[in-house]
PDB file of the backbone (N, CA, C, O) and the ligand in Angstrom, with CONECT records:
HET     ZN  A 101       1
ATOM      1  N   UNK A   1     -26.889 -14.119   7.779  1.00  0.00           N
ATOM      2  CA  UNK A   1     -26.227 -12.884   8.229  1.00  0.00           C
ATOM      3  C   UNK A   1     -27.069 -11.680   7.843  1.00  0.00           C
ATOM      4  O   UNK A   1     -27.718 -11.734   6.799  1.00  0.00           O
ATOM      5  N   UNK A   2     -27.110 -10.472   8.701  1.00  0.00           N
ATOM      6  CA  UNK A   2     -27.845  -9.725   8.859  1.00  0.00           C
ATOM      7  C   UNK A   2     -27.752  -8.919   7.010  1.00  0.00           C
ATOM      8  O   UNK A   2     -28.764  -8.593   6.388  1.00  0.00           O
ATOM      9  N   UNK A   3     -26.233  -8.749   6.443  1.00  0.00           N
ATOM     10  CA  UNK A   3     -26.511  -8.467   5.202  1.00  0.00           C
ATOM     11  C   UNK A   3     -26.135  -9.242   3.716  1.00  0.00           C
ATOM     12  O   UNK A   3     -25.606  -9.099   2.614  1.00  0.00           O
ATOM     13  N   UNK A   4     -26.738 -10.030   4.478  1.00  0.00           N
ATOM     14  CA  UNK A   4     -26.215 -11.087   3.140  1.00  0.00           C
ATOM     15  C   UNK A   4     -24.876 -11.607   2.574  1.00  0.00           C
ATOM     16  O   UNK A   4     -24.633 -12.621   1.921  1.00  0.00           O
ATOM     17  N   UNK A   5     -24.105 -10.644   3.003  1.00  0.00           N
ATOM     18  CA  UNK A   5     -22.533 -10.871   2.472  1.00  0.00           C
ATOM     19  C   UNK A   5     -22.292 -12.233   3.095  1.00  0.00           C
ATOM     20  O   UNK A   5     -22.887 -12.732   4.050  1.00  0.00           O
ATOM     21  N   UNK A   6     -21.297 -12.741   2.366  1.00  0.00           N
ATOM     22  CA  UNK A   6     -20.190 -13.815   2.637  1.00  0.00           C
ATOM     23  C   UNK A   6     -19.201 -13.455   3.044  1.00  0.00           C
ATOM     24  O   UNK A   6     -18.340 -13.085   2.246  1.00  0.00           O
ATOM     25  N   UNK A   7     -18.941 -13.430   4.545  1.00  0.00           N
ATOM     26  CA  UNK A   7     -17.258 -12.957   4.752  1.00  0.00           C
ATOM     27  C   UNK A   7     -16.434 -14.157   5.693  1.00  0.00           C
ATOM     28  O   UNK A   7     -16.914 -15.017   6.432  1.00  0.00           O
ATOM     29  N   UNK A   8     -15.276 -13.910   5.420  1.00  0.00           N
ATOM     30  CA  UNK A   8     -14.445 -15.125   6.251  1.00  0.00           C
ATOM     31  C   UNK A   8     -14.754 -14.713   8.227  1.00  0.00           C
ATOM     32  O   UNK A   8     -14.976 -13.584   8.665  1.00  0.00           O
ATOM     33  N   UNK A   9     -14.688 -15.704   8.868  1.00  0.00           N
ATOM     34  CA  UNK A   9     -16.030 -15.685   9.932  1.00  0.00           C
ATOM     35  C   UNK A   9     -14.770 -14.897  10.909  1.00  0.00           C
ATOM     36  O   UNK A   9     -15.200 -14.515  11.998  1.00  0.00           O
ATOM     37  N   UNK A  10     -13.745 -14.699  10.733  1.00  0.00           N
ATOM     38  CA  UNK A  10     -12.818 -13.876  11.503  1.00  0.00           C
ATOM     39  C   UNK A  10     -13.461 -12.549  11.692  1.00  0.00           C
ATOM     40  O   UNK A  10     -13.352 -12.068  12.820  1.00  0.00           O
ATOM     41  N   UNK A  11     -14.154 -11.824  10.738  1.00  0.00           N
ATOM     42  CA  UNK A  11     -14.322 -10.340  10.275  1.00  0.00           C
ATOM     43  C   UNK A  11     -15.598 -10.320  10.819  1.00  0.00           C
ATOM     44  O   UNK A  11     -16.122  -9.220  10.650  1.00  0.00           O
ATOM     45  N   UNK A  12     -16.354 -11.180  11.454  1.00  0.00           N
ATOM     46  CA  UNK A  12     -17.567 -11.235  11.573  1.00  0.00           C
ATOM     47  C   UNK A  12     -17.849 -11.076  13.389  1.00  0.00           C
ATOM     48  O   UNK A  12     -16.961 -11.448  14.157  1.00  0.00           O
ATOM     49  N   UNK A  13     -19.064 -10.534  13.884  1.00  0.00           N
ATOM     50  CA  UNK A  13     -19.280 -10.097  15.535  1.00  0.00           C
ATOM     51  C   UNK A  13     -20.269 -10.668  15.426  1.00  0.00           C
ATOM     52  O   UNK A  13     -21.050 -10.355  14.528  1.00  0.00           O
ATOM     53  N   UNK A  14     -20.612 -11.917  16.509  1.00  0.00           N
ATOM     54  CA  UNK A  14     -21.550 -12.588  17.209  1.00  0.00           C
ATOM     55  C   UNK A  14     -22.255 -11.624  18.183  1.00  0.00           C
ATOM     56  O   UNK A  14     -21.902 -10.751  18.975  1.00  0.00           O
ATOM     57  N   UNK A  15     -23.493 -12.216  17.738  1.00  0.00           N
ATOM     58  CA  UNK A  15     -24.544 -10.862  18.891  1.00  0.00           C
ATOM     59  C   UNK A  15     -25.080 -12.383  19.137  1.00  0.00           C
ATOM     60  O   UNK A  15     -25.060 -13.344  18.368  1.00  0.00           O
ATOM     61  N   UNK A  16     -25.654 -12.251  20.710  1.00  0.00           N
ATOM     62  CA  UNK A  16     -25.992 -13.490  20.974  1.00  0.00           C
ATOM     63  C   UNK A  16     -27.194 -13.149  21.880  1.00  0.00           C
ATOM     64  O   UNK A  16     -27.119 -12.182  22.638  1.00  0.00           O
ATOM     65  N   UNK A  17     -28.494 -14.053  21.809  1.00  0.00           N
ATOM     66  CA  UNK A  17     -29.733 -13.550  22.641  1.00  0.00           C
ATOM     67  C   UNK A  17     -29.497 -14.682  23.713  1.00  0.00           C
ATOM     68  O   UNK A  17     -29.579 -15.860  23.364  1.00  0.00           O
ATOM     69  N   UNK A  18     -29.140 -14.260  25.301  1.00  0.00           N
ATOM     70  CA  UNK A  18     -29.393 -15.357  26.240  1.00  0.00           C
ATOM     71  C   UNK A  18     -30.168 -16.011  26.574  1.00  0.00           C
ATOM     72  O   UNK A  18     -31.291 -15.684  26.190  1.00  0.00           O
ATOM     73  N   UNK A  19     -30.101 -16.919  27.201  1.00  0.00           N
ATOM     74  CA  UNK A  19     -31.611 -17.827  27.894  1.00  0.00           C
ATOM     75  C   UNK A  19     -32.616 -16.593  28.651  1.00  0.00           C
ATOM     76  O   UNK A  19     -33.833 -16.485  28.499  1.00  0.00           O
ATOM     77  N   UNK A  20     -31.718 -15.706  29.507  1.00  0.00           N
ATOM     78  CA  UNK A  20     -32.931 -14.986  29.747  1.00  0.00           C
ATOM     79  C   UNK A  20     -33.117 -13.657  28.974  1.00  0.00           C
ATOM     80  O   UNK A  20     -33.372 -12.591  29.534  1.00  0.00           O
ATOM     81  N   UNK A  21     -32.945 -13.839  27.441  1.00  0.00           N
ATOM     82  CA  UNK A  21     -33.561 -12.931  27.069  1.00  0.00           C
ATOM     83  C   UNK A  21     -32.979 -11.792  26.468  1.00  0.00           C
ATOM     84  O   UNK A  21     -33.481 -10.958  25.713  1.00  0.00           O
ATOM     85  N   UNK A  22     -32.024 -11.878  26.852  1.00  0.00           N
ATOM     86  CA  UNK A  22     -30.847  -9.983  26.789  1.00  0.00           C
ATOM     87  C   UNK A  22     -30.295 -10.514  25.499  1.00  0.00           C
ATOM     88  O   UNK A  22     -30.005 -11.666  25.177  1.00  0.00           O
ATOM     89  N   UNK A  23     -30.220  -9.304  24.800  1.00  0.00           N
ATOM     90  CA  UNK A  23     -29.552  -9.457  23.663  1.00  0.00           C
ATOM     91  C   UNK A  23     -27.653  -8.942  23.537  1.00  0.00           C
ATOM     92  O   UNK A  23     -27.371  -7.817  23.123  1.00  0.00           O
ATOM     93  N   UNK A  24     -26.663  -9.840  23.910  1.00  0.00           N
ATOM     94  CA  UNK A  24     -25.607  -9.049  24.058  1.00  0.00           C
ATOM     95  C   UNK A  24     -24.904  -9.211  23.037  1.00  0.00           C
ATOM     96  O   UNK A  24     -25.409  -9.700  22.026  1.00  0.00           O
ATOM     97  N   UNK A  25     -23.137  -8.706  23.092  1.00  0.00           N
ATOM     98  CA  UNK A  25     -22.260  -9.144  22.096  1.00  0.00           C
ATOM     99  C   UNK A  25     -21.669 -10.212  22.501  1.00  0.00           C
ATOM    100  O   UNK A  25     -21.773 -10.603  23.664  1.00  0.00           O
ATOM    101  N   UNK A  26     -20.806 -10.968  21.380  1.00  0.00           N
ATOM    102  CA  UNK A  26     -20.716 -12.369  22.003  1.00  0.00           C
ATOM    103  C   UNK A  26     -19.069 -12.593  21.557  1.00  0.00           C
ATOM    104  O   UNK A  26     -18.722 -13.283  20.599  1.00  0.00           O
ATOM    105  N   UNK A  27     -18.073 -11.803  22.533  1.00  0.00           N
ATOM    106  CA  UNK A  27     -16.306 -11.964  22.125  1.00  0.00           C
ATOM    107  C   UNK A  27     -16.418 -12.826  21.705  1.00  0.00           C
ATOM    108  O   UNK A  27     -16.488 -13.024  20.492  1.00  0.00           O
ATOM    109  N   UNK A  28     -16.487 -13.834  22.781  1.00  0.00           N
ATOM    110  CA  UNK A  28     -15.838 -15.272  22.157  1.00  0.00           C
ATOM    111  C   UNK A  28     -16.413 -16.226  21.650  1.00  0.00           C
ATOM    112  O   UNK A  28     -15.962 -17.365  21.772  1.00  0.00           O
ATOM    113  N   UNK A  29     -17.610 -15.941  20.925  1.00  0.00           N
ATOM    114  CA  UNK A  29     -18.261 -16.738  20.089  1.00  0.00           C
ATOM    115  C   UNK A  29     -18.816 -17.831  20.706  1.00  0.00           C
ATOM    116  O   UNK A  29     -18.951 -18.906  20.122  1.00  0.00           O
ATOM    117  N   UNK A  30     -19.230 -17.590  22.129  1.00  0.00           N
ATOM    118  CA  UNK A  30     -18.888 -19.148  22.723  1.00  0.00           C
ATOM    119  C   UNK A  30     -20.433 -19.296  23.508  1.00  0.00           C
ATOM    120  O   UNK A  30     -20.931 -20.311  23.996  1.00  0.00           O
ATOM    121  N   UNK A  31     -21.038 -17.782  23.433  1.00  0.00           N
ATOM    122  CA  UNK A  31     -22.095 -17.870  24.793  1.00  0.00           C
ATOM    123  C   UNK A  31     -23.012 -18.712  24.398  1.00  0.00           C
ATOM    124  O   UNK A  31     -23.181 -18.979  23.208  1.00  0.00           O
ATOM    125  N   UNK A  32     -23.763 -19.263  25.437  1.00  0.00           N
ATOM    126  CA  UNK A  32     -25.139 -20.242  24.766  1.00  0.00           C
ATOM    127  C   UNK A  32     -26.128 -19.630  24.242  1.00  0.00           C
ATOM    128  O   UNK A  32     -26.289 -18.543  24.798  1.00  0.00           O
ATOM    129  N   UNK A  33     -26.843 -19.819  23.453  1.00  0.00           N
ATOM    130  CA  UNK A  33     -28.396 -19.326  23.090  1.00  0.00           C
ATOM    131  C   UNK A  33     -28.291 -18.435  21.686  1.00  0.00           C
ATOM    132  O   UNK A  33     -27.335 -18.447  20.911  1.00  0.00           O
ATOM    133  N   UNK A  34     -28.971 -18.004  21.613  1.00  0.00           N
ATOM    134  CA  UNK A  34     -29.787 -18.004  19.779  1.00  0.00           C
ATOM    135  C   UNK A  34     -28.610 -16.569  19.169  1.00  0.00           C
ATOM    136  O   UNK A  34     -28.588 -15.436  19.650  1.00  0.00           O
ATOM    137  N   UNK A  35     -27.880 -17.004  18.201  1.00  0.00           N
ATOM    138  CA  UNK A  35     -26.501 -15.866  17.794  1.00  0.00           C
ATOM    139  C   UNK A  35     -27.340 -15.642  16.543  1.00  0.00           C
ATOM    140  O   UNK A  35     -28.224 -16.315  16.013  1.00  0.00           O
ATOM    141  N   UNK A  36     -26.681 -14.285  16.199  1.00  0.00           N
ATOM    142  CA  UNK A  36     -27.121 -13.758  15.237  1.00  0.00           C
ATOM    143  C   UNK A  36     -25.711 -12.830  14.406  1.00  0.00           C
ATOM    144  O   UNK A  36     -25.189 -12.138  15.280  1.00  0.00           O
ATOM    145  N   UNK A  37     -25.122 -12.667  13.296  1.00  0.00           N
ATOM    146  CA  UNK A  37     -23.445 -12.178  13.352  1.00  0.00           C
ATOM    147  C   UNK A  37     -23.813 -10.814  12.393  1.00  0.00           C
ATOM    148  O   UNK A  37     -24.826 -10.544  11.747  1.00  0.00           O
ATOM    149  N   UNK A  38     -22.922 -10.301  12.532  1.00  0.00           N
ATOM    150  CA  UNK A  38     -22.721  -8.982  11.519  1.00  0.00           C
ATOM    151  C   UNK A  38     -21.396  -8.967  10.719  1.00  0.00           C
ATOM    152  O   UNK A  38     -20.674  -9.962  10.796  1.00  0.00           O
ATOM    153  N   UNK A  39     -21.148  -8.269  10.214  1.00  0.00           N
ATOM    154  CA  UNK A  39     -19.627  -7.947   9.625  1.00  0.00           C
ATOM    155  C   UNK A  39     -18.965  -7.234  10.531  1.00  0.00           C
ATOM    156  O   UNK A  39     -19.669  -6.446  11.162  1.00  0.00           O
ATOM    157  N   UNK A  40     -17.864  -7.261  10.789  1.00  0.00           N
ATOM    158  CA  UNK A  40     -16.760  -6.376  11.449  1.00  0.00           C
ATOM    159  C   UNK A  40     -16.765  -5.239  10.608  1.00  0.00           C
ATOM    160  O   UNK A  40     -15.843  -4.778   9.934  1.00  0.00           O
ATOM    161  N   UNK A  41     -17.701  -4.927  10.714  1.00  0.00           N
ATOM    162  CA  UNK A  41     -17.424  -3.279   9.844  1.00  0.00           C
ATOM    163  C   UNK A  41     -18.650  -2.415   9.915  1.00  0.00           C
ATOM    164  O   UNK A  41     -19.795  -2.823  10.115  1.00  0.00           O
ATOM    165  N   UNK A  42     -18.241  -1.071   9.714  1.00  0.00           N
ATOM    166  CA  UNK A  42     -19.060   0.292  10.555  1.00  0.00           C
ATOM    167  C   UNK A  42     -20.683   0.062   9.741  1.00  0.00           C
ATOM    168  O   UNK A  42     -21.718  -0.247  10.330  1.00  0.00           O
ATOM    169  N   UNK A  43     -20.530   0.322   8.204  1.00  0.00           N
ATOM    170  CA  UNK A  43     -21.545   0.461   7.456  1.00  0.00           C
ATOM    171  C   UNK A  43     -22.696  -0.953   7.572  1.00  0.00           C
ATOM    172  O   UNK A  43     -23.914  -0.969   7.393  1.00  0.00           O
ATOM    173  N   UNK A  44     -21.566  -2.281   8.012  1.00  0.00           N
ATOM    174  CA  UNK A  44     -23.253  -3.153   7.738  1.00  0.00           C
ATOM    175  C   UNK A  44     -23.753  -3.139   9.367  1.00  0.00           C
ATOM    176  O   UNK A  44     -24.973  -3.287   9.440  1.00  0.00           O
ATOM    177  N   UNK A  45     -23.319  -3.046  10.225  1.00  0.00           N
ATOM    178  CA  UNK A  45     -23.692  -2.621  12.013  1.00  0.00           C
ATOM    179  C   UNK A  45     -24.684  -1.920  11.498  1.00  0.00           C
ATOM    180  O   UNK A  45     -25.808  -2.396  11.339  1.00  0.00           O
ATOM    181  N   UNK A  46     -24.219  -0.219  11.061  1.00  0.00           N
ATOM    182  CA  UNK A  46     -25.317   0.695  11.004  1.00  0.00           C
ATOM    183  C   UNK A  46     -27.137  -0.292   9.937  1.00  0.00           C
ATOM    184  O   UNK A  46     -28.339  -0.493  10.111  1.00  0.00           O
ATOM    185  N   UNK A  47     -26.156  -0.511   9.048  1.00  0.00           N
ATOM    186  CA  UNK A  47     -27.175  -0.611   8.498  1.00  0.00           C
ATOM    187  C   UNK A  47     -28.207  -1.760   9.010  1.00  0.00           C
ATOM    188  O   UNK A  47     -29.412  -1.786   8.762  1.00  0.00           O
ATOM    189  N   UNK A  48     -27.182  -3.081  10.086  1.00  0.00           N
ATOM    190  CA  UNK A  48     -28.859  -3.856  10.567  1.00  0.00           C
ATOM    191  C   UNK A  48     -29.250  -3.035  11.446  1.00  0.00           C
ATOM    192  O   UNK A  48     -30.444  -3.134  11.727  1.00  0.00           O
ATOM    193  N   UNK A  49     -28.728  -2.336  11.928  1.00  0.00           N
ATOM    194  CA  UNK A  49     -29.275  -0.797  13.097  1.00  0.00           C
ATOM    195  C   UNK A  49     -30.695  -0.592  12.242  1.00  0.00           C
ATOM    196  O   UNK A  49     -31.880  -0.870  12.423  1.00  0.00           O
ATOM    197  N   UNK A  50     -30.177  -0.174  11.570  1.00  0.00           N
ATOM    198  CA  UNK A  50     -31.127   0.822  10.859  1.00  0.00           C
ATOM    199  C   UNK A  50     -32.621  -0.202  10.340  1.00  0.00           C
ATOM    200  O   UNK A  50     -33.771   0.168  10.573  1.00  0.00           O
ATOM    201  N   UNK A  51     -32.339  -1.252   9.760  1.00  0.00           N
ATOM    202  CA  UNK A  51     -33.440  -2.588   9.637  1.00  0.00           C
ATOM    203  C   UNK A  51     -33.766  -3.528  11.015  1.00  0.00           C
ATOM    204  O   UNK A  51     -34.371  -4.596  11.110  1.00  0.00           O
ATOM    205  N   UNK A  52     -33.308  -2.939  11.731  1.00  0.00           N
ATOM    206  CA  UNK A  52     -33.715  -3.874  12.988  1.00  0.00           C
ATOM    207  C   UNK A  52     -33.501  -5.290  12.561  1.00  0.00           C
ATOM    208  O   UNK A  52     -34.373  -6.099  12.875  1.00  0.00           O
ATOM    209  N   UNK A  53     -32.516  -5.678  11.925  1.00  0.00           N
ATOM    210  CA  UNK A  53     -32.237  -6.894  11.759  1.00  0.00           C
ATOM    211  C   UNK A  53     -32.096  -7.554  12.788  1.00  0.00           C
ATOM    212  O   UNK A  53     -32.565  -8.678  12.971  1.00  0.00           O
ATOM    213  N   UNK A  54     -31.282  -6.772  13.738  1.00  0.00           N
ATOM    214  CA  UNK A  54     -30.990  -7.677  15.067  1.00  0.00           C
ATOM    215  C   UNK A  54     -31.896  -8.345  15.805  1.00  0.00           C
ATOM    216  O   UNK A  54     -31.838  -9.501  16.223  1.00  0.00           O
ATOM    217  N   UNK A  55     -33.157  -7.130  15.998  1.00  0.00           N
ATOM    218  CA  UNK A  55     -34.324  -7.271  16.412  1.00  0.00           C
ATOM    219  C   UNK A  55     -35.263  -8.635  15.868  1.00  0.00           C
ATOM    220  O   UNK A  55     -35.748  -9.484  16.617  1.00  0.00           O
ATOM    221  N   UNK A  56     -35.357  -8.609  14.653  1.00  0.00           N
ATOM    222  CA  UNK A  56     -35.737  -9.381  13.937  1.00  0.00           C
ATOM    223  C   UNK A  56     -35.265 -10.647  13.923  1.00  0.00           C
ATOM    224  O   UNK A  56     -36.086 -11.563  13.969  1.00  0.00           O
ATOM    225  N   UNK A  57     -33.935 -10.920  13.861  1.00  0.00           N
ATOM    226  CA  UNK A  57     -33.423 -12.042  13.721  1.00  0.00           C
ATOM    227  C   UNK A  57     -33.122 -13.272  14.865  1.00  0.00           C
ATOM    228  O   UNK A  57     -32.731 -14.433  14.746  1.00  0.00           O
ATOM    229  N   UNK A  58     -33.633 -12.136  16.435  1.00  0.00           N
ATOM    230  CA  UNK A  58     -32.908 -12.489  17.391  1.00  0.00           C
ATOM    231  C   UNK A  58     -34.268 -12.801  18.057  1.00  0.00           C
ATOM    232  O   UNK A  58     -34.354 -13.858  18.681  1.00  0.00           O
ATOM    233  N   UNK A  59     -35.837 -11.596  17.949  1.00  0.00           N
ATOM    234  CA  UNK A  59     -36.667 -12.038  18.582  1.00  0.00           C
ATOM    235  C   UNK A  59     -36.739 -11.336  20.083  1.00  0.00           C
ATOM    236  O   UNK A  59     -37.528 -11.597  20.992  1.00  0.00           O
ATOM    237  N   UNK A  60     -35.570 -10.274  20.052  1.00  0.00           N
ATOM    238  CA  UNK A  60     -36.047  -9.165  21.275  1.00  0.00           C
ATOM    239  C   UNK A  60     -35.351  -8.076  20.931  1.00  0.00           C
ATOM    240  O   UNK A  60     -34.504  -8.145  20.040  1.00  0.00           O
ATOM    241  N   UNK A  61     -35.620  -6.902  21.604  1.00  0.00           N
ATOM    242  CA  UNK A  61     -35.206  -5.432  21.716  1.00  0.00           C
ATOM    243  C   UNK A  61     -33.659  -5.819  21.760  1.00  0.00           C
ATOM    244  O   UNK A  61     -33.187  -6.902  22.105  1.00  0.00           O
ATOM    245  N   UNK A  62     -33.031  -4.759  21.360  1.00  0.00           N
ATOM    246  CA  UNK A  62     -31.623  -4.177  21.706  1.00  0.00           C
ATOM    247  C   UNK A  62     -31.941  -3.354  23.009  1.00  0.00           C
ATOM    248  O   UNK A  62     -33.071  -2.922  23.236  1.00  0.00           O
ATOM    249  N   UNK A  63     -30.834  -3.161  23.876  1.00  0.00           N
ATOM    250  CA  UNK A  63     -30.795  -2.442  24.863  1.00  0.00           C
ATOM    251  C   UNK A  63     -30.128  -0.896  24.167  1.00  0.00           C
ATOM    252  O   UNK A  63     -29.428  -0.699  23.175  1.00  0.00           O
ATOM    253  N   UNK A  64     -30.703   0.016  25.179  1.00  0.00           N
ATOM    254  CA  UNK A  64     -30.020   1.255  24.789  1.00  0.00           C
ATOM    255  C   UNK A  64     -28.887   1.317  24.843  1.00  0.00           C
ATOM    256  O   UNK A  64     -28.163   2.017  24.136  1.00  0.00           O
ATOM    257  N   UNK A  65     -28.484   0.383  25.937  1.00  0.00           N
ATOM    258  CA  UNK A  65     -26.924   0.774  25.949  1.00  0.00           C
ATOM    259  C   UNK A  65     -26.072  -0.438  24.667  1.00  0.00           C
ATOM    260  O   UNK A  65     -25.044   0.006  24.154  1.00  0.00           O
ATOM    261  N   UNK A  66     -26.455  -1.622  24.305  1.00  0.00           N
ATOM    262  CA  UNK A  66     -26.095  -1.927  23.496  1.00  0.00           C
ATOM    263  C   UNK A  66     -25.994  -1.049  21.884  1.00  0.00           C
ATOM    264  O   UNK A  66     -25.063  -0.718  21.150  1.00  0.00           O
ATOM    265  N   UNK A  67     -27.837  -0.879  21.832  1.00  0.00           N
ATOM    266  CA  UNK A  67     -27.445  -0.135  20.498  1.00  0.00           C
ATOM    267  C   UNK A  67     -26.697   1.303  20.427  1.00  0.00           C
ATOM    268  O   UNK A  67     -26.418   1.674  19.287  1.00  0.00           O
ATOM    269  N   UNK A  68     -26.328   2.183  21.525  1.00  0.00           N
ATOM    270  CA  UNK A  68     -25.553   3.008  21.387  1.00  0.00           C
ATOM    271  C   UNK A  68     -23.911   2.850  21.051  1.00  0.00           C
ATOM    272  O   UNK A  68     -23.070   3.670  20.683  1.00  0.00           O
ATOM    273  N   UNK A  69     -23.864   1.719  21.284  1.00  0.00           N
ATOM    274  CA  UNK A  69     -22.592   0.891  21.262  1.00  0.00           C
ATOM    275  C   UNK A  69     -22.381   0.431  19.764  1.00  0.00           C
ATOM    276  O   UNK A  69     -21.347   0.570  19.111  1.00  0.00           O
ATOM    277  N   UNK A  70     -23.342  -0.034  19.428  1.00  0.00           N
ATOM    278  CA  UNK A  70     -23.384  -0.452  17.940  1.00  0.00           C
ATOM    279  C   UNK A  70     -23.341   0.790  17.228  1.00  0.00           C
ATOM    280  O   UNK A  70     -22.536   0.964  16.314  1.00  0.00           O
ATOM    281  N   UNK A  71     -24.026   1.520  17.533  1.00  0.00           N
ATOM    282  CA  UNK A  71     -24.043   3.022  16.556  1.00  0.00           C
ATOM    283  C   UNK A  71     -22.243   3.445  17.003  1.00  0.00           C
ATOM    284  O   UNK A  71     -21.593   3.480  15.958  1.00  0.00           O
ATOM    285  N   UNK A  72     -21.568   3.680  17.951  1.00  0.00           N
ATOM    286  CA  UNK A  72     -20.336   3.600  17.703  1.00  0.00           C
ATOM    287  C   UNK A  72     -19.319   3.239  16.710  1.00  0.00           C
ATOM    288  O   UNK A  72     -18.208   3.770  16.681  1.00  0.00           O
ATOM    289  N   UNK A  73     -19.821   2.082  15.677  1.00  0.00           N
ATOM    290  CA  UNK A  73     -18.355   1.346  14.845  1.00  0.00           C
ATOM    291  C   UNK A  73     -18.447  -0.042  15.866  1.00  0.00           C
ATOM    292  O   UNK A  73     -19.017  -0.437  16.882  1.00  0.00           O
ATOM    293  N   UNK A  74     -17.439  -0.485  14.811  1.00  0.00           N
ATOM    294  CA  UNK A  74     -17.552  -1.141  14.910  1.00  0.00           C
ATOM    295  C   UNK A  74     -15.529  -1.818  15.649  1.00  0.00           C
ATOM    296  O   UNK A  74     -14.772  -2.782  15.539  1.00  0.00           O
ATOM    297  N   UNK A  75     -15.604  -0.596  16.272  1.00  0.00           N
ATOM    298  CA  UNK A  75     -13.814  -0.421  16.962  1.00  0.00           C
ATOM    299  C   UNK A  75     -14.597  -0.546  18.483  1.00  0.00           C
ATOM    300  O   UNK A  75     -14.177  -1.321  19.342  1.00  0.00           O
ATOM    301  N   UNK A  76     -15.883   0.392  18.705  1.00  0.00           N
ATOM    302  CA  UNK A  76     -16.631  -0.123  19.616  1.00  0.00           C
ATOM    303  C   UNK A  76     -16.855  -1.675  19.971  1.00  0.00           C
ATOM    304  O   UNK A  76     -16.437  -1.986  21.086  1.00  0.00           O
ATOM    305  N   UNK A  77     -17.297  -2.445  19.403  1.00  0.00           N
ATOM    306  CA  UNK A  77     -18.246  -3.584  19.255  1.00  0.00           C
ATOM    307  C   UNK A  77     -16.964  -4.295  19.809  1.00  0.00           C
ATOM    308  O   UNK A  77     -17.014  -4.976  20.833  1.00  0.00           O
ATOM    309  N   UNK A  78     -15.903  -4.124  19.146  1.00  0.00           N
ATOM    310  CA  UNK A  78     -14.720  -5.263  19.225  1.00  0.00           C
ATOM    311  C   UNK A  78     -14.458  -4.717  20.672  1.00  0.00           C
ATOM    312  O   UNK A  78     -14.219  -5.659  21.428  1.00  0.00           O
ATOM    313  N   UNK A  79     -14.428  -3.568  21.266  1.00  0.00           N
ATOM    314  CA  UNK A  79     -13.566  -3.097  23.044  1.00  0.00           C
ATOM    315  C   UNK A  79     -13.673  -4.907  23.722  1.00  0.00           C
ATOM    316  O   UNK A  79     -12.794  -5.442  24.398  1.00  0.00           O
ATOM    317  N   UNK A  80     -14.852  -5.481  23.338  1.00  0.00           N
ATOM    318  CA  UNK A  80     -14.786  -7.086  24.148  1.00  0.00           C
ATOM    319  C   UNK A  80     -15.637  -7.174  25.736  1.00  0.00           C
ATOM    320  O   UNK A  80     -15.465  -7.874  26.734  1.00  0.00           O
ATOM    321  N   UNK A  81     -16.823  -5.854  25.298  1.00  0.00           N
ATOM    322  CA  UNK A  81     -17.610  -6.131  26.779  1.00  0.00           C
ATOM    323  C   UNK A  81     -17.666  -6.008  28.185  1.00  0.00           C
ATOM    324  O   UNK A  81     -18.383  -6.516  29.047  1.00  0.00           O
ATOM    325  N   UNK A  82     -16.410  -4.931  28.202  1.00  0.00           N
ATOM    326  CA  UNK A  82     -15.688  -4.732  29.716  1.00  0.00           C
ATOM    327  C   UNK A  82     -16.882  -4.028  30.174  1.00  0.00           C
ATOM    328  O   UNK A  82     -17.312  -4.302  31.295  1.00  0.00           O
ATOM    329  N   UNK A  83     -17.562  -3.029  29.346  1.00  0.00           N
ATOM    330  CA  UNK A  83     -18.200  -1.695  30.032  1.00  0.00           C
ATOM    331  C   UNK A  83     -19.886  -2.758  30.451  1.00  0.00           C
ATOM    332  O   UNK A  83     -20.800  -2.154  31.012  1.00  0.00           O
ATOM    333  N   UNK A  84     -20.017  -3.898  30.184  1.00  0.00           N
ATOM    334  CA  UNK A  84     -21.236  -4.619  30.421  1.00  0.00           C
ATOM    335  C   UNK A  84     -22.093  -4.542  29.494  1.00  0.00           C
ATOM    336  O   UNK A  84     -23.231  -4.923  29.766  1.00  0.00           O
ATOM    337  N   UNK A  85     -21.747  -3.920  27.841  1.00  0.00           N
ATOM    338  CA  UNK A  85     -22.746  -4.228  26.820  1.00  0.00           C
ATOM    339  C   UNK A  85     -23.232  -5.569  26.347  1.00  0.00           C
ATOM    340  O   UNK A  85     -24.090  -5.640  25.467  1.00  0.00           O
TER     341      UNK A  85
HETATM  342 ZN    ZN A 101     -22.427  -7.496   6.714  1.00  0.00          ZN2+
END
């Protein structure tokens, strides 16, 4: 996990890199291809923001419109993907 914590996997947001490549969020925990999780919460988002953990962990860019989404909170992250992040 992007910050080391141990949290019960309820509290936790799947970011998931697809087969082709896109790095999205992942509601239902379910999409195929290479996941990477955060905490359900504002400060550790910002902070793999801020370390490019995602980047790192996942092996491609964030999209602008994703990471603007992430810089939102993490009340953002949970909306569940309607807007196409
Ligand atoms: Zn965390």
């Amino acid at each position: 996990m992007a910050c080391r914590t141990e949290r019960a996997k309820g509290t936790l947001v799947r970011v998931v890199r697809t087969p082709a490549g896109i790095i999205t969020l992942d509601p239902t925990g379910r999409m195929p291809g290479r996941g990477a999780y955060l905490c359900a919460d504002d400060a550790c988002i910002r902070l793999a923001l801020r370390r490019s953990a995602l980047e790192r962990a996942l092996g491609a860019a964030l999209s602008p419109e994703l990471r603007s989404r992430l810089e939102q909170g993490v009340s953002a992250v949970l909306q569940g993907g309607r807007d196409g992040a």
